[in-house]
MARKELO-524225 format. One record per residue (C-alpha): x, y, z. Coordinates in steps of 0.25 Angstrom, whole numbers, padded with zeros to 4 digits, always signed. Example, Ala and Ser with C-alpha at 12.3 -4.5 7.8 and 13.67 -1.06 7.14 Angstrom:
2
+0049-0018+0031+0055-0004+0029
END
This chain:
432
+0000+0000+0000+0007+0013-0003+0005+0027+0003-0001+0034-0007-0012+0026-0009-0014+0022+0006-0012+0036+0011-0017+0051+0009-0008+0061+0006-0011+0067+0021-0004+0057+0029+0006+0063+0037+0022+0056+0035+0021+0046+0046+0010+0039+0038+0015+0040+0025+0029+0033+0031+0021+0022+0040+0015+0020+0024+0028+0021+0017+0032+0010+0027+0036-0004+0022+0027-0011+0032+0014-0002+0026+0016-0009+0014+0015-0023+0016+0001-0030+0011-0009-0039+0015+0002-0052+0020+0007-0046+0032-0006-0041+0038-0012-0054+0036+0000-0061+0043+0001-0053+0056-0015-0054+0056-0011-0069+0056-0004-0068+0070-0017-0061+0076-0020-0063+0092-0028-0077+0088-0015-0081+0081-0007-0077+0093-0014-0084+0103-0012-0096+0093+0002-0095+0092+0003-0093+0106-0005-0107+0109+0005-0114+0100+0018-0109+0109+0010-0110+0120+0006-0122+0119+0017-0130+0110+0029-0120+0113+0037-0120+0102+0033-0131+0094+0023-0125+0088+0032-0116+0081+0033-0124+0067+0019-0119+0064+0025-0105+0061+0034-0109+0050+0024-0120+0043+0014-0109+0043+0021-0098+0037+0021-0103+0022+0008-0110+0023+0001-0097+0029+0009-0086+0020+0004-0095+0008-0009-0096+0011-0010-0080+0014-0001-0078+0000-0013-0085-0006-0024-0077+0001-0016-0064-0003-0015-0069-0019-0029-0072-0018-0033-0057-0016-0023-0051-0025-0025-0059-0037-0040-0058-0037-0046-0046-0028-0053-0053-0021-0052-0059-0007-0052-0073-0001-0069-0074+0000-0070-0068-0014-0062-0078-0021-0069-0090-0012-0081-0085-0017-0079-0085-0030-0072-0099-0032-0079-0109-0022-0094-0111-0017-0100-0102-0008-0100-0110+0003-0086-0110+0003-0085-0097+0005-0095-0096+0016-0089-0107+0025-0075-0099+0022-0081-0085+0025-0088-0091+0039-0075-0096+0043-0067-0086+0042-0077-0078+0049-0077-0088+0061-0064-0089+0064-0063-0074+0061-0072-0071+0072-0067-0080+0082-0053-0075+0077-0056-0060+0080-0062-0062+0094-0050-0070+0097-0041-0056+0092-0048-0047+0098-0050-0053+0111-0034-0056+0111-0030-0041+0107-0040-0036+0120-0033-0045+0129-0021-0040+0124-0023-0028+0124-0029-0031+0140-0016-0036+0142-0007-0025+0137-0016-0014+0142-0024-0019+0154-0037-0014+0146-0049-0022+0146-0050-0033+0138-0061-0030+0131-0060-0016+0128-0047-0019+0122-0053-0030+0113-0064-0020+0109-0054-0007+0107-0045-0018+0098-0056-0025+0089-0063-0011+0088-0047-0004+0084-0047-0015+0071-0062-0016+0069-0062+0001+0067-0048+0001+0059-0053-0009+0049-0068+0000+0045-0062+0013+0047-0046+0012+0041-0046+0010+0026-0038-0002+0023-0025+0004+0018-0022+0012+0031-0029+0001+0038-0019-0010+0035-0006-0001+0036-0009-0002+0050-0012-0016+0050+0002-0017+0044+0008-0009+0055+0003-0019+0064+0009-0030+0059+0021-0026+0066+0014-0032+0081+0018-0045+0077+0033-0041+0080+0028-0042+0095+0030-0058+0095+0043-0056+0089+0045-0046+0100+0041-0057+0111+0053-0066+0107+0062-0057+0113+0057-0057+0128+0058-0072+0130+0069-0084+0127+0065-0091+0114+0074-0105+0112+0078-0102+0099+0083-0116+0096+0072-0124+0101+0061-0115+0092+0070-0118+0081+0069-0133+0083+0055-0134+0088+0050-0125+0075+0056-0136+0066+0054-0147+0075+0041-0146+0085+0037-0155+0096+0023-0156+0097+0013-0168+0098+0003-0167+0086-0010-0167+0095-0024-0161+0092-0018-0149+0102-0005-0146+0093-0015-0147+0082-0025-0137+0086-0012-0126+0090-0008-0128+0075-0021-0126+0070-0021-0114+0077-0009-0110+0074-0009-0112+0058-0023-0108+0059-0019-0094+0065-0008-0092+0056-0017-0097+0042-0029-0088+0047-0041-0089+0036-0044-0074+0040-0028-0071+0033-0034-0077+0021-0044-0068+0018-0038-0057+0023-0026-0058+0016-0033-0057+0001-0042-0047+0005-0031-0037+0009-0024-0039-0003-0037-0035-0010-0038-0023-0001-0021-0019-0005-0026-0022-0020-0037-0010-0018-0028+0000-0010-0019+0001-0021-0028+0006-0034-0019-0001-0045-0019-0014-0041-0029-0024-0044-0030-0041-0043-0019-0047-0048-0029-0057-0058-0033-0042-0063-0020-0036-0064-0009-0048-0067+0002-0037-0068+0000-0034-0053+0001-0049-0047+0018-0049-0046+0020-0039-0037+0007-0040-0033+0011-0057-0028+0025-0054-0024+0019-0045-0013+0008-0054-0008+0018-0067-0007+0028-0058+0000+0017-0049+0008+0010-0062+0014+0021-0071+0016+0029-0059+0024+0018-0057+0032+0015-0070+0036+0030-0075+0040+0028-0062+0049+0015-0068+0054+0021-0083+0055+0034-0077+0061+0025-0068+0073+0017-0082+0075+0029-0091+0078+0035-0080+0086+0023-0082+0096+0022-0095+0096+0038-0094+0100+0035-0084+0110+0024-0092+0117+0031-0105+0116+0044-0100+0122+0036-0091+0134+0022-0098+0137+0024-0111+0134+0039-0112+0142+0030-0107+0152+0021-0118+0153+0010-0108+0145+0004-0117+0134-0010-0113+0133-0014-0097+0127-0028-0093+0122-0026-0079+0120-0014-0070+0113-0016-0062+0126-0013-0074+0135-0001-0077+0127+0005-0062+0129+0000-0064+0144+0006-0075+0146+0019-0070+0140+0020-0061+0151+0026-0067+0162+0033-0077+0154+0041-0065+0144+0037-0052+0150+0028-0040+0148+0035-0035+0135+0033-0049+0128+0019-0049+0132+0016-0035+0128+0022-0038+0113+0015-0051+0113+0000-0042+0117+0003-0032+0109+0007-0043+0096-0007-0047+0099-0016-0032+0098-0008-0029+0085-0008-0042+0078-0023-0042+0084-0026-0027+0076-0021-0035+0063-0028-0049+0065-0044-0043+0068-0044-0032+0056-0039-0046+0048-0049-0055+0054-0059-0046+0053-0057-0042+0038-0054-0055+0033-0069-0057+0037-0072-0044+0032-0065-0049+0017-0071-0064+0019-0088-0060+0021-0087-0047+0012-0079-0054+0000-0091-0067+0003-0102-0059+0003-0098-0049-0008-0098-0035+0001-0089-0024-0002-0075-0026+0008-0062-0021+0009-0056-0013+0022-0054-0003+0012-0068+0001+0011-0075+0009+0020-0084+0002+0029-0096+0010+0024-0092+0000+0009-0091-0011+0015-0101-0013+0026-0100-0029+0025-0086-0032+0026-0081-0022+0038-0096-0027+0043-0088-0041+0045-0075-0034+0051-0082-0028+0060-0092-0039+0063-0080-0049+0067-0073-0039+0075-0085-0037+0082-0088-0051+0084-0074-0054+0089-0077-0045+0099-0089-0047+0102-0086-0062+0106-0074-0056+0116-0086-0051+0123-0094-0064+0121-0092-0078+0132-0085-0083+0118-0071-0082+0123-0063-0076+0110-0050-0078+0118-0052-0093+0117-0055-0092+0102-0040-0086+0099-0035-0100+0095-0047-0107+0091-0047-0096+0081-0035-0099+0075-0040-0115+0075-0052-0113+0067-0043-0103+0058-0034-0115+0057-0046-0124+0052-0053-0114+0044-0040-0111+0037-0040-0124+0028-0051-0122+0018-0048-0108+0018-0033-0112+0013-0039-0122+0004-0050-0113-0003-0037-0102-0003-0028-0111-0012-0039-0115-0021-0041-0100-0024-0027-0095-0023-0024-0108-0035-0035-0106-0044-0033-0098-0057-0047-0094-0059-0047-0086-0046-0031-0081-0045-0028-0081-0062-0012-0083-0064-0010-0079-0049-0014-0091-0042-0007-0095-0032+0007-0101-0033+0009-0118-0029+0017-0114-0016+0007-0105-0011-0004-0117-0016+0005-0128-0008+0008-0120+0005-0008-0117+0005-0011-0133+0004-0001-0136+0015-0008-0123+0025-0023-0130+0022-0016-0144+0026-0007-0141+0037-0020-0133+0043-0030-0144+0041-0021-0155+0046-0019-0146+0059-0034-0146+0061-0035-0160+0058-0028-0164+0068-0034-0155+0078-0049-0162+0077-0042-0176+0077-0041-0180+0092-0028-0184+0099
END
């Protein structure tokens, strides 16, 4: 996104440098991989170290090629044809095929939000002393308003400014001993009995880290960065465009997600070597896990590690929220974009704010939406295998992506996502 076009001509010289700024320029991939290390994705990560110390950490490096091909997919999809996920499933299988889709994702973004919100309060509580509950209304309502009233390409620079909370787990490493040596070997080499219990954490774990929201949401925003810029178009209309146009998406997504991988095997690390040396094995919340930092690494590590989970948290709801926005609007045919103003398209923010509201809304309810966090990502990492499947089929066919279909590496690395996934949940159901 350039300046000129993002920026009228008043902005004082701060703006116009923040603009200028390498990190304001970067698409759709690195958004969609920090909002992939949301608070439900922390308290995820933070189950596995917890509770397998550091022999869950061979999820990280399996997942990265299998999630970033997946995402390069979703982006490709929305950059060669203008349209967004639920467009193209509408168009190419049954409808009831893109009901069931459409209601699942809207489940588990539901269930997901409430989850985050709830997370980003207690947090929030934890940092400030504040009341849980106000802190989760002031939060939910900060991304709810940001999402109607910001036009998208002021919108996302701040989203992309954001980003930079994920540097926190990194930050965490420092204030406690990590064992080098052992994390190397129990990376390549785990020690962990293959029980219905280590299937359910890996479930969660690559259904956290291959989130269906990611998937809409990523080619949807490269529809919304085809419209801010006036003289680009989809890349089946305008062949010309498609070199650059690819060279920035595979490096734009697959960027974004090692930085997403990376943050996530940081946090398993860092529980690992803190709460589960210290006898800490189970964690239900993103908060507890900062809390339970505290004694264990000392107020500074549990401050970044809170603070982690309010920014990734201001990334991963406007995400949730949107990709549900992008799914039901493209479904049902409303106008949609975070472009428009919401007087112009009453149906899709309608949806944003309906699941912010709802995720609230159950904080408040008996439903407990703590305990939900890593469920979430379960369901996720269930609901995550048709939609792969339904991703490749679209991504590999020439009537939908003409000459730009997807390459046999992406197709491959997609397969083995769907496999690894269903084979987790397989062996979660099975008993023993």
């Amino acid at each position: 996104m350039t300046t000129d076009e993002a920026t009228p001509p008043a902005r004082d010289g701060l703006w116009r440098r923040l603009m200028r700024h390498p990190l304001a320029r970067i698409g759709p991939g690195l958004i969609t991989g920090v909002a992939d290390d949301d608070p439900s994705g922390i308290a995820t990560y933070s189950q596995a170290g917890a509770q397998f110390g550091l022999n869950m950490l061979w999820t990280m490096p399996l997942a990265y090629p299998l999630m970033a091909a997946v995402q390069s997919m979703c982006g490709r999809i929305g950059r060669v044809t203008g349209k967004g996920l639920a467009a193209n499933v509408k168009i190419v299988f049954p409808p009831a095929v893109l009901r069931v889709v459409v209601l699942l994702l809207l489940v588990a973004n539901t269930l997901n939000i409430a989850a985050d919100v709830a997370a980003m309060g207690d947090a929030a509580t934890l940092a400030t002393g504040w009341n849980h509950h106000l802190m989760t209304i002031i939060l939910a309502l900060t991304t709810l308003g940001l999402q109607i009233f910001v036009p998208y390409h002021r919108y996302v620079f701040f989203l992309r400014w954001l980003t930079l909370s994920l540097l926190a787990y990194a930050a965490v490493l420092f204030c406690v001993h990590v064992p080098w040596s052992q994390v190397a070997l129990r990376t390549l080499v785990p020690q962990f009995k293959p029980d219905g219990a280590a299937a359910m954490v890996i479930v969660g774990v690559f259904g956290t880290t291959i989130s269906p929201y990611l998937f809409f949401w990523q080619g949807s925003e490269e529809i919304e960065d085809m419209r801010a810029h006036p003289g680009q178009h989809p890349l089946i209309e305008a062949p010309a465009e498609a070199p650059v146009e690819l060279r920035r998406i595979r490096w734009d997504t697959w960027s974004g997600m090692l930085y997403s991988d990376v943050t996530a095997y940081f946090i398993i690390l860092a529980t690992a070597v803190t709460l589960n040396a210290a006898g800490v094995t189970n964690i239900d919340t993103a908060a507890e896990a900062a809390n339970a930092l505290r004694p264990l690494a000392g107020d500074f590590a549990f401050f970044l590690f809170a603070l982690g989970i309010i920014g990734v948290g201001l990334i991963g709801v406007p995400v949730l929220a949107g990709s549900a926005g992008y799914a039901l609007a493209e479904a049902m045919g409303w106008p949609w974009g975070l472009e428009r103003k919401a007087k112009d398209a009453r149906g899709f923010y309608g949806v944003i704010a309906a699941s912010v509201l709802m995720g609230v809304a159950l904080d408040f309810s008996p439903i407990n939406p703590i305990k939900a966090l890593f469920w979430s990502a379960v369901i996720n990492g269930v609901v995550a295998v048709p939609l792969i499947v339904v991703i490749i089929i679209l991504a590999s066919r020439k009537s939908v992506m003409g000459p730009f279909v997807a390459s046999r590496s992406l197709v491959i690395l997609g397969w083995i996502a769907a496999a690894v996934m269903a084979a987790a949940a397989v062996r979660m159901i099975l008993p023993g």
